[in-house]
C-alpha positions in Angstrom: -0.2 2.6 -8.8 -3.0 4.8 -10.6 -6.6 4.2 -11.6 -7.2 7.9 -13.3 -9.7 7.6 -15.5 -7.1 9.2 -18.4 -4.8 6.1 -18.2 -3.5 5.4 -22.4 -3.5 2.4 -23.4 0.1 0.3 -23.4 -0.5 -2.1 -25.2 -2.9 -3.6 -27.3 -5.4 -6.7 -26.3 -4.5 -10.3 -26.5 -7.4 -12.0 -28.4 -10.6 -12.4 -26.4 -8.5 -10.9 -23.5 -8.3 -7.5 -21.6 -6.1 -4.3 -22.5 -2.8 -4.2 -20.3 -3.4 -0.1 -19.1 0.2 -0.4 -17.1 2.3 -2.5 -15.0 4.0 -1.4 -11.8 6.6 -2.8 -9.4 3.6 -4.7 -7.7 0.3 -4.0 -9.8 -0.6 -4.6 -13.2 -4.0 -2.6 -14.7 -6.4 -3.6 -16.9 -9.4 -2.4 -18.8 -12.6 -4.3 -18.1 -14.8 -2.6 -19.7 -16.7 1.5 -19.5 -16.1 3.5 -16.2 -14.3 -0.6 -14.7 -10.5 -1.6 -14.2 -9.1 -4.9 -13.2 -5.8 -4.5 -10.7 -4.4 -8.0 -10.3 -1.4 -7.7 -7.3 1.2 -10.2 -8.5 3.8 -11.7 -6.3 6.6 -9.3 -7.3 8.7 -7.7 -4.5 10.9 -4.4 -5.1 13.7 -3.2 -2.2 15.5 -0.1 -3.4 13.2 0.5 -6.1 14.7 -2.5 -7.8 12.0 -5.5 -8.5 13.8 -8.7 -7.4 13.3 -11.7 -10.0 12.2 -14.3 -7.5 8.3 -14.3 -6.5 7.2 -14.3 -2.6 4.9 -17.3 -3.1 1.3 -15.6 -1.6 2.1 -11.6 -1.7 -0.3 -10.5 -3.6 -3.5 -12.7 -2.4 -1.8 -10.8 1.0 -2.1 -7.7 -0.3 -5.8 -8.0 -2.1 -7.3 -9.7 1.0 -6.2 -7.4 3.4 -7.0 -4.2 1.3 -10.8 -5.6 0.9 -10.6 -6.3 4.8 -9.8 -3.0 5.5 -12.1 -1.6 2.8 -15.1 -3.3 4.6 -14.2 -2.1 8.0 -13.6 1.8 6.7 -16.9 1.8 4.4 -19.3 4.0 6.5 -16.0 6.4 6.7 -16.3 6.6 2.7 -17.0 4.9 0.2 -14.1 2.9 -2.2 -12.8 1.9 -5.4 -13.9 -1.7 -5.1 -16.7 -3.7 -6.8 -15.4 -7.2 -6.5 -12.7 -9.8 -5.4 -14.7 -12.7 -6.9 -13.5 -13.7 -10.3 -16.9 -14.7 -11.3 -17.8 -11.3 -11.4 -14.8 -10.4 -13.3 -15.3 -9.1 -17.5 -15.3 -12.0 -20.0 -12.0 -12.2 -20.9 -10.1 -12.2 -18.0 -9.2 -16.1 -18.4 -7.3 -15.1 -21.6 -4.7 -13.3 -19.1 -1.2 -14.4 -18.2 -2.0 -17.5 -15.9 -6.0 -17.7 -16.5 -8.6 -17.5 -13.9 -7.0 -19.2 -11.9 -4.1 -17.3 -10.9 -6.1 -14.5 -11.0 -8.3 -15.7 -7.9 -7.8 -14.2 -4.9 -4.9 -11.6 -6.2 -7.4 -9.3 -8.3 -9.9 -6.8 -7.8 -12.5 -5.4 -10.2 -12.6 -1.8 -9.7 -14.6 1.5 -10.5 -12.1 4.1 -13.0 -11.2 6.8 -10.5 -10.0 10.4 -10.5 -7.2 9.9 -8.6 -5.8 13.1 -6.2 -2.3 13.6 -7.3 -1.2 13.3 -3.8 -0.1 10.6 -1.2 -1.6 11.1 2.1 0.3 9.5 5.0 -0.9 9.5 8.3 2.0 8.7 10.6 1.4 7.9 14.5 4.7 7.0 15.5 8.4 8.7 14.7 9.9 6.5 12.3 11.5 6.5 8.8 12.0 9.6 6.9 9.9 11.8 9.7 12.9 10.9 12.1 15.3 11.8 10.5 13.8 14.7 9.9 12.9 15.5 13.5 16.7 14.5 14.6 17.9 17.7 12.3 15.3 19.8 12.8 12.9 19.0 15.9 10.2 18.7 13.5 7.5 16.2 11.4 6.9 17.7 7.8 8.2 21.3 9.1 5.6 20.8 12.0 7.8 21.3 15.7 7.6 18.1 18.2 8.5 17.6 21.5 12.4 17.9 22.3 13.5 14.6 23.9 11.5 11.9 21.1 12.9 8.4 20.3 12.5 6.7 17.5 9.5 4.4 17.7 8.2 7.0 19.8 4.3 7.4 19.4 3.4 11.4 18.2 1.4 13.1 20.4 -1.4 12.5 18.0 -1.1 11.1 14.6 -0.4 13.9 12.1 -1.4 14.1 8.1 1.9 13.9 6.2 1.1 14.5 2.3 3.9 14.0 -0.8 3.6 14.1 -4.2 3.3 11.0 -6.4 6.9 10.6 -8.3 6.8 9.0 -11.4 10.4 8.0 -10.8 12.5 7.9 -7.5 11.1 8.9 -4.5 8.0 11.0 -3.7 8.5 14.1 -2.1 7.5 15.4 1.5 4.8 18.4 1.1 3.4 20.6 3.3 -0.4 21.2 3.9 -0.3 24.3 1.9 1.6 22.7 -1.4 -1.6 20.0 -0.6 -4.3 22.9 -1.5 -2.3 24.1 -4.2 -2.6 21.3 -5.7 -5.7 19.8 -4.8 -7.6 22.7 -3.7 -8.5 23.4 -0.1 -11.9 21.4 0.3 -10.2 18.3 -0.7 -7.3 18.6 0.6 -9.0 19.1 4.0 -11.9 16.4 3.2 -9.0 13.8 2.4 -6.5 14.5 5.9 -9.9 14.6 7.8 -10.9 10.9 6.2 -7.1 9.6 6.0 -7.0 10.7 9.9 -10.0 9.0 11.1 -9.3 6.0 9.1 -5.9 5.3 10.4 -7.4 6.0 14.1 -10.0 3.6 13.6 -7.7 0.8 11.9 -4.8 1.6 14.2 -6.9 1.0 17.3 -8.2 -2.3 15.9 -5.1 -4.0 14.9 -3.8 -2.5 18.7 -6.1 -4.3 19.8 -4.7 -7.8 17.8 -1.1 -6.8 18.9 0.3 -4.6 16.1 1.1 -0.6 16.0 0.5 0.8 12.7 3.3 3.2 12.8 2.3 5.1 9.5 0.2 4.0 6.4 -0.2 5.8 2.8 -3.5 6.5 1.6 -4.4 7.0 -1.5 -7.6 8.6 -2.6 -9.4 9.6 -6.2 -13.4 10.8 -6.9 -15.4 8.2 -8.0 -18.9 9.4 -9.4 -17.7 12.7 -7.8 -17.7 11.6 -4.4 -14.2 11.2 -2.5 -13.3 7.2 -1.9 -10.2 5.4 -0.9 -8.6 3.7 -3.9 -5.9 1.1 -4.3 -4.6 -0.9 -1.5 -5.2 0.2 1.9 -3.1 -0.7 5.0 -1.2 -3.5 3.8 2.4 -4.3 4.7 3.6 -2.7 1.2 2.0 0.7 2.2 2.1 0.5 6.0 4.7 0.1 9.0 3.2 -2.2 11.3 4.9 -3.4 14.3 4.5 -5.7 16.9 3.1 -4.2 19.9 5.0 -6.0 22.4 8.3 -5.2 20.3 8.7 -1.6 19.0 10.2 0.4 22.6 11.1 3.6 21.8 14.7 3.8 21.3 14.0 0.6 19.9 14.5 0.1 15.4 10.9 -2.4 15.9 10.7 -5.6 13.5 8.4 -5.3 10.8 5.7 -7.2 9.3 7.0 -6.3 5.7 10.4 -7.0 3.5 12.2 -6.5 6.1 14.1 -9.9 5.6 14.3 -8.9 2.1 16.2 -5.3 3.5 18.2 -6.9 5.6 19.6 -9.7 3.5 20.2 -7.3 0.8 21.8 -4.6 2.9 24.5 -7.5 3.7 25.7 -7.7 0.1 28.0 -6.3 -2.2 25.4 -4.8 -4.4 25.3 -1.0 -5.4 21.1 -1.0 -5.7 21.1 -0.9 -9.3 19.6 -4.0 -11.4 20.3 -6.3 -11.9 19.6 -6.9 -8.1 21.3 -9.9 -6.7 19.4 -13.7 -6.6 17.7 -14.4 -3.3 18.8 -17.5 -1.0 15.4 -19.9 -0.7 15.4 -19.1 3.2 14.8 -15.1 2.2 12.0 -16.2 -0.1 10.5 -18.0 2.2 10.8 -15.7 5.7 9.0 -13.2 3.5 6.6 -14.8 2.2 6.0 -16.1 6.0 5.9 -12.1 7.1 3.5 -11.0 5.0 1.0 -13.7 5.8 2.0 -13.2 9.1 1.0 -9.5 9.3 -2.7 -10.7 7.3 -3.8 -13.5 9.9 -2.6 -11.5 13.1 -4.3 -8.3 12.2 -7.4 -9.3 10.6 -8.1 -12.6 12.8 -8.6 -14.8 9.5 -6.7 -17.5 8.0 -5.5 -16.7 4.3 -6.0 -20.3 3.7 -9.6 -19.3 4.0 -9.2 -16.2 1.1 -9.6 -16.8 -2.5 -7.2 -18.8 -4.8 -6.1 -21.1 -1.8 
C-alpha cells in the first residue's frame, strides 16, 4: 500500500462520492480532499499473492483498530499518518462508497497525503522466515554474521533493521543498509532504522508482556509536512509474525496469530498458486477470522466488540 502524495487517479468519482486512487490485495485509497486520503481495510485475504474470493468476516476492523492502537502507543516516538478513525470526521461523500457509512465504520482511516520512503523497514527479533533460511546457507541475517548453533524461533541477539525494496509485483527484495542510503539518503535511512528499532522494542516488550513475541514487523514510513511519521498499518497480523509466548521454542515452527489456517489449508491442496485460487471450506473462514481477532484482544487488552462498526 502507498499514500505518496503523486498517486494518479484510477478512476473517476462516483456522483457525490470520492475518487478510487487504487486498490490493493487488502487496502483500497481514496481522495478526500487537499493534502487528505481515505484508506478503508476491507476483509480481503491474499496467501501466495493470490486474493481468495471469500471474505474473513472482521479483518479489516482487525487491522484498522489495531494499527490506531499501536499508533497511540508509538506517538511520542514520531508522529503518524493518522487524523481519524471516526466516520463522522470523514469528507462528505464517503456514504456514496461501496457499502455506505456503514461498512466503512470501524475499517477506515482518514489520513494525511505522505511522501512515502521507497523502502520497507523490517525489524526482525527472532530467526524466522526468509532470514532463516538465509542464516542456514550462510550463517548470516541480511549478509550480517550470527551466532553458529541458532534455531529457528531463536531470538537474535538483539533485533536487527532488515530493509527491502517495495516490489510492485512479486516479492520485495532483501537490501542491505548501504542500498538503504542510496536510495534514501543516509540521514533518513538512519532516522528511520533508529525509529523502526525503538518502536518494535517498545511494542515487542508490551505485547511480551500480554503473552505474544513479535518475531518481526514491517514498517513503513513517508514525510508528512516534512517531518518523518509512521504510515499505513503498523504491527498487525498482516505485517507482523506474532507468536504465542508460551508456544514458539526454538527448534520449534511457532503458531501464528495470522493466515496461517489459511496457509495451511491451502498448502494441502492440489492447487499450483495461480488464480483462480481454490474455494475455502466455512471452517477455514471461520478459524481465521477467529485468529485475527484473537491476535487484537490478547495484545492490546480490548474487546473488538468494543471498536467501531460492531
Amino acid at each position: 500500500m502507498t499514500t505518496t502524495s503523486d498517486l494518479a487517479p484510477s478512476s473517476p468519482p462516483p456522483p457525490g462520492g470520492l475518487r478510487l486512487l487504487h486498490s490493493g490485495k487488502v487496502r483500497d485509497l481514496y481522495d478526500a480532499g487537499p493534502g487528505q486520503l481515505l484508506m478503508v481495510a476491507s476483509d480481503r485475504i491474499s496467501a501466495f499473492d493470490v486474493v481468495m474470493r471469500e471474505p474473513i468476516a472482521g479483518k479489516g476492523r482487525v487491522l484498522t483498530a489495531m494499527t490506531a492502537h499501536w499508533l497511540d502507543a508509538l506517538a511520542d516516538l514520531a508522529p503518524s499518518h493518522l487524523i481519524s478513525t471516526d466516520r463522522s470526521d470523514f469528507p462528505e461523500g464517503s456514504g456514496g462508497l461501496p457499502g455506505g457509512l456503514d461498512y466503512l465504520e470501524g475499517r477506515s482511516m482518514l489520513v494525511h497525503r505522505a511522501d512515502m520512503l521507497p523502502i520497507e523497514c523490517v525489524v526482525r527479533g527472532y530467526l524466522a522466515g526468509s532470514a532463516f533460511k538465509e542464516y542456514e546457507r550462510d550463517g548470516t541475517v541480511h549478509g550480517m554474521p550470527m551466532p553458529p548453533g541458532l534455531r529457528h524461533a531463536d531470538r537474535l541477539p538483539e533485533p536487527i533493521f532488515t530493509p527491502s525494496t517495495k516490489a510492485t509485483e512479486g516479492h520485495d527484495l532483501n537490501i542491505g543498509m548501504d542500498e538503504a542510503i542510496e536510495l534514501v539518503g543516509r540521514d533518513t535511512a538512519m532516522a528511520a532504522a533508529e525509529l523502526c528499532l525503538d518502536a518494535y522494542a517498545r511494542a515487542a516488550g508490551a505485547a511480551e508482556a500480554a503473552g505474544i513475541v513479535i518475531a518481526d514487523t514491517k514498517f513503513e514510513l513517508g514525510f508528512v509536512d516534512g517531518t518523518l511519521a509512521i504510515c499505513d498499518e503498523v504491527l498487525t497480523p498482516d505485517s507482523s509474525r506474532f507468536w504465542p509466548a508460551d508456544d514458539c521454542a526454538p527448534g520449534t515452527n511457532p503458531p501464528s496469530f495470522d493466515k496461517q489456517p489459511l496457509r495451511d489449508w491451502l498448502e494441502l491442496q492440489p492447487w499450483d498458486k495461480e488464480p483462480p485460487p481454490p474455494a475455502l471450506p466455512a471452517e477455514v473462514v471461520e478459524a481465521t477470522s477467529k485468529r485475527y481477532v484473537d491476535a487484537y484482544e490478547r495484545i492490546t487488552g480490548k474487546r473488538l466488540t468494543d471498536w467501531h462498526g460492531a
